[in-house]
N, C-alpha and C positions, 0 to 999 in steps of 0.2 A: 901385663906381664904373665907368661907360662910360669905355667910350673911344671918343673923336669923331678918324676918321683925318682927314676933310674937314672944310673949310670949308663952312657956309649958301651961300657962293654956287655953290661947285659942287655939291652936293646940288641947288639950283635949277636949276641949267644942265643936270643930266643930267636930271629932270624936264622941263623945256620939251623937250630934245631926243625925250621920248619920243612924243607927236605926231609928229615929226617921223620917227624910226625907222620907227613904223607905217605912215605913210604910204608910205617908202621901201620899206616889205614889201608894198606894193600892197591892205593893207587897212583898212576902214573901221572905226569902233569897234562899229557893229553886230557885223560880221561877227566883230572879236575878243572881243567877248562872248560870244557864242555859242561859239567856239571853249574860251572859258573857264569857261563854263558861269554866264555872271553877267548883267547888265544893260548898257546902253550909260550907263547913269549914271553906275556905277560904272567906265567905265571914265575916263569924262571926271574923273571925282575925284583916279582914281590918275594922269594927267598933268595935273591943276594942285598935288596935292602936292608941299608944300617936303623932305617926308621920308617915308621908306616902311621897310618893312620889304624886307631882300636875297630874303627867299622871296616875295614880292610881285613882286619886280621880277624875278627867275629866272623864276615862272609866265609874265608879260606877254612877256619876250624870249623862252623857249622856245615860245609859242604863236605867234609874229612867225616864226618858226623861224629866228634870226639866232641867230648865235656871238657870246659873253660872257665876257671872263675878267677877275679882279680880279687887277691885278697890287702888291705888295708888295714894297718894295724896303728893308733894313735892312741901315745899313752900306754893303759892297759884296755883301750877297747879296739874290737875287730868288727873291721866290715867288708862282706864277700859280695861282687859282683858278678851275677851271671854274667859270660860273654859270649855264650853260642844259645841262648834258648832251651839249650839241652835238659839243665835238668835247676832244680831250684834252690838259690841264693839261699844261704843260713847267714 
């Protein structure tokens, strides 16, 4: 059995934001195509998907070269996960 931490709507919300990211990295979906070694098709795919796989979205932000952490919080303890390599998990 999964386990779903999020809600659909915020899975969508962080999807539409990734347009948005990109652009804030200064680049086009051509250019992060090529940087990822795929199509401009595919990238438009993976920012109108409602759901993706984390190593999907780890490649897209580490090739944006922007800082990512999943943070998790149980109880009162907190756990950060790097997700682009960028910079290190507290």
């Amino acid at each position: 059995m999964a386990l779903k931490i999020y809600s659909t709507e915020v899975i969508i919300q962080v999807v539409i934001d990734l347009s948005s990211i990109r652009s804030a990295a200064g680049m086009t979906q051509v250019q992060l195509a090529d940087a990822l070694g795929t199509t401009q098709g595919q990238i438009s795919r993976i920012e109108r998907q409602s759901d993706m796989l984390l190593s999907t979205l780890s490649a897209y932000l580490s090739a944006l070269g922007v800082d990512a952490q999943i943070v998790v919080e149980v109880g009162e303890q907190t756990m950060t996960y790097d997700l682009t390599g960028r910079k290190r998990a507290r």
